[in-house]
N, C-alpha and C positions, 0 to 999 in steps of 0.2 A: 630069954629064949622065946617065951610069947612074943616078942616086942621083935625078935626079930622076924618070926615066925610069918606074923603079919604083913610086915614088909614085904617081902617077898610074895605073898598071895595076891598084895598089890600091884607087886612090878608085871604079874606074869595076867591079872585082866588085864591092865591098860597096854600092854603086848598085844591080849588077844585082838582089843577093840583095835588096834593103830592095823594089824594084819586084816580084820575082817572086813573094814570103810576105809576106802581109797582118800586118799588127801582130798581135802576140798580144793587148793588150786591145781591139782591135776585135773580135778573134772571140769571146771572151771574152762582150763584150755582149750579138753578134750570136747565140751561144749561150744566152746570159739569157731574150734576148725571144723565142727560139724557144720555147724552154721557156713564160715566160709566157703568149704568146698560147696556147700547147697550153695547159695548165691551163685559161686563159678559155675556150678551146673547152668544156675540160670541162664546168668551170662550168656554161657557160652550157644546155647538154641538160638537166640539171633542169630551168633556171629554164623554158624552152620546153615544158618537158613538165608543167608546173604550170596554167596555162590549160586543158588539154584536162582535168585532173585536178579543176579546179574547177568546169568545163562540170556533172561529175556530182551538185555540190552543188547541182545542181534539186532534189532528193531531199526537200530541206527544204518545197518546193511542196506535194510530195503530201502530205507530213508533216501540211500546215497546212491543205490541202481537207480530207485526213479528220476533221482536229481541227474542222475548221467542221463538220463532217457531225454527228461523233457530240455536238456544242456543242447542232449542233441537235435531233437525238436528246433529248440532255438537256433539255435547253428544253421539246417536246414531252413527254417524260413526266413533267418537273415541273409542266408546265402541267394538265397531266391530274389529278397527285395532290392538286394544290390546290382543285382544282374541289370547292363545297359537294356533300356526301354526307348530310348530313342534313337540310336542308329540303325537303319535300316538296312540289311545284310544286303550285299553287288556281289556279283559275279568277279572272282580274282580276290576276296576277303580270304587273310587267311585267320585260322580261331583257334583256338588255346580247349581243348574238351576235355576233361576231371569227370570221375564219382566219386564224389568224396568215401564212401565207403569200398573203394578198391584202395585205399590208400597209396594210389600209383601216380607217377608223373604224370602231366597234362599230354596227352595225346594232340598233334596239328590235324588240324580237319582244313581244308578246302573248299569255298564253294566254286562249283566247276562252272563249265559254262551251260550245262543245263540247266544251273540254278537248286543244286542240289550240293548233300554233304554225304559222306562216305562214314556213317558212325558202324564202331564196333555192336555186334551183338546182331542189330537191326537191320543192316545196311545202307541204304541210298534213301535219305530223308528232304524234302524239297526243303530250302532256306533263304529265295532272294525272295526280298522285297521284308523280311520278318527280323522282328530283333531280337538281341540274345535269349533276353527274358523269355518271348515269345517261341522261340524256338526250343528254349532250354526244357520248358513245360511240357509239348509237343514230345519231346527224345524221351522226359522222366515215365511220360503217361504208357509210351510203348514199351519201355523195359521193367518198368512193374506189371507189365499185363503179362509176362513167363519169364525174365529173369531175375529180377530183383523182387524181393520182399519191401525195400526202401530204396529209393536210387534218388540220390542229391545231386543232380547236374551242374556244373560249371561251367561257364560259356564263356567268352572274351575275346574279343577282336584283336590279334597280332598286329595284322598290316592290313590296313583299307586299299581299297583299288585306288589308283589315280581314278578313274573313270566309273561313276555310281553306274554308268548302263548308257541308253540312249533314249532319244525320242525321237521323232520323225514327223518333216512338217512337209505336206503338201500342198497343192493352189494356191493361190493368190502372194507367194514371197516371193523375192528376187533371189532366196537361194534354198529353193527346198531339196529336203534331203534327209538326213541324220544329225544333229546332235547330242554331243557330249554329255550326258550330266556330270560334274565332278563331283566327288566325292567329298572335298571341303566347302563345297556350297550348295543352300538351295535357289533349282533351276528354277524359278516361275515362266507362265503360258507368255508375258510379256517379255521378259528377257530371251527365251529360246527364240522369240519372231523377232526382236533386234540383232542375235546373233545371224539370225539365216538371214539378214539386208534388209529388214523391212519388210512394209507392205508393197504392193505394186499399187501404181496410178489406182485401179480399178479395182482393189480388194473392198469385201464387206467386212469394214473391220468389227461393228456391233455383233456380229453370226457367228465366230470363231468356233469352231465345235471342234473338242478333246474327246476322245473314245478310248477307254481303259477298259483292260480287262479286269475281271470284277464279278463276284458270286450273284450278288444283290439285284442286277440288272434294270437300274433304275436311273434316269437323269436327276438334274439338280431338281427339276419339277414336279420329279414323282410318277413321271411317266415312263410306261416301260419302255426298254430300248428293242430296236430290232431285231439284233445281233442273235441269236444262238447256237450252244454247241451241237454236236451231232446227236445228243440225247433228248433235245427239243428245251433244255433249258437255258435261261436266259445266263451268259457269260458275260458280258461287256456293259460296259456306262457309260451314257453320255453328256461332258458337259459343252454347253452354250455360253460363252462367255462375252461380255460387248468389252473389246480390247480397247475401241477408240474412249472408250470414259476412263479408260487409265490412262490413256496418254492423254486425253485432252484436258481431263478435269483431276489426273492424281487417284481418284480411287481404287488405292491399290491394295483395302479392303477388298475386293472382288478378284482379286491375280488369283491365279490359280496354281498351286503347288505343284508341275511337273513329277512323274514317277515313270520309272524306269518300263520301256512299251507301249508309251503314250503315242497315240498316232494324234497330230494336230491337223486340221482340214481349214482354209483359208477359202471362203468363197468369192465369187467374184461378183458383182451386185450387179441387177437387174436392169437395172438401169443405169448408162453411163452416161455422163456428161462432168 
């Protein structure tokens, strides 16, 4: 009965102890996942801190307005550098007119016979004798002064005149008058005086003198010209040209480019024989 007695006061500590301390591989776990879930925690403060961090790749926004800005920039001032520079707008040109920013069909402009074009916005803008580019600059500059903030002009010549204009040769030809410029070629001072039949017997062919109108009012010498407007300043240019060294000797380095209004004056020489 002792013998069993004991047994039992045995069975019933190692009960107490096994109820009172938790298994060791339960805590063991319970130690694991503590740990893990803390890690996750760690973890996861990055990952939550990655959205507000992304928030700031707006960045690429601005990146892409400005690249549209200065796209258009370039747009504009390729648009500009393509623009004809060397035809010279006639009377009877018809032209193709754009803003690139009205995103509208090209509007037909005219040059009339004032020598003027009929633009939206501004009105009646003078245009012979000027080329696209030149013109085009002129239109941008007056409609950014109250109606555009940016204005891209586009210019371009539809249909050229037959006829670039005229000149006009008096004295000493066998047929003064008017001449044609055409519009496929340039007129030189020597070609327009074989068109109107030559010289006469007694023309001064070294004296040939061209008178253009002209802001500058100066000849090829530097010397002022007579001519002026009603406001006392100088309008007109004069050139001197010696026609006979082109014809006699080819230097056709010194011909002189005809423009549309040229009066040409043919003297007769002082002395005949």
């Amino acid at each position: 009965m002792a013998f069993f007695g004991c047994f039992l006061v045995f069975l019933g500590l190692n009960a107490a102890v096994r109820a009172g301390e938790p298994p060791q591989g339960i805590t063991q776990s319970n130690a694991v996942a503590t740990a893990s879930n803390s890690e996750a925690r760690t973890n996861a403060t990055p990952v939550s801190a990655h959205p507000a961090t992304n928030r700031l790749e707006a960045a690429p926004i601005t990146n892409t307005t400005a690249a549209a800005t200065n796209l258009s920039q370039t747009s504009a001032t390729n648009s500009a550098a393509v623009l004809d520079d060397k035809h010279k707008l006639a009377i009877g040109d018809r032209l193709s007119f754009r803003i690139v920013e009205d995103e509208d069909n090209p509007k037909p402009l005219f040059v009339t016979d004032s020598g003027e074009v009929e633009v939206p916005y501004i009105g009646r803008v003078p245009a012979e004798n000027k080329t696209c580019r030149q013109l085009a600059a002129e239109i941008k500059t007056a409609l950014e002064k109250e109606y555009y903030y940016q204005a891209t002009v586009v210019l371009a010549v539809d249909l050229m005149s037959k006829s670039h204009g005229r000149v006009y040769l008096v004295g000493a030809v066998r047929l003064p008058g008017p001449v044609e410029l055409p519009s496929d070629e340039v007129l030189t001072l020597s070609k327009a005086i074989l068109r109107a039949g030559g010289f006469t017997d007694f023309a001064d062919r070294r004296h040939v003198k061209v008178t253009r109108k002209d802001t500058t009012g100066k000849d090829t010498t530097g010397k002022e010209a007579m001519a002026k407007d009603a406001t006392g300043k100088d309008d007109k240019r004069t050139f001197t040209v010696d026609v006979g060294e082109i014809f006699d000797k080819g230097k056709i380095e010194t011909d002189l480019t005809l423009e549309p209004g040229d009066l040409i004056y043919v003297p007769d020489r002082l002395i005949r024989f």
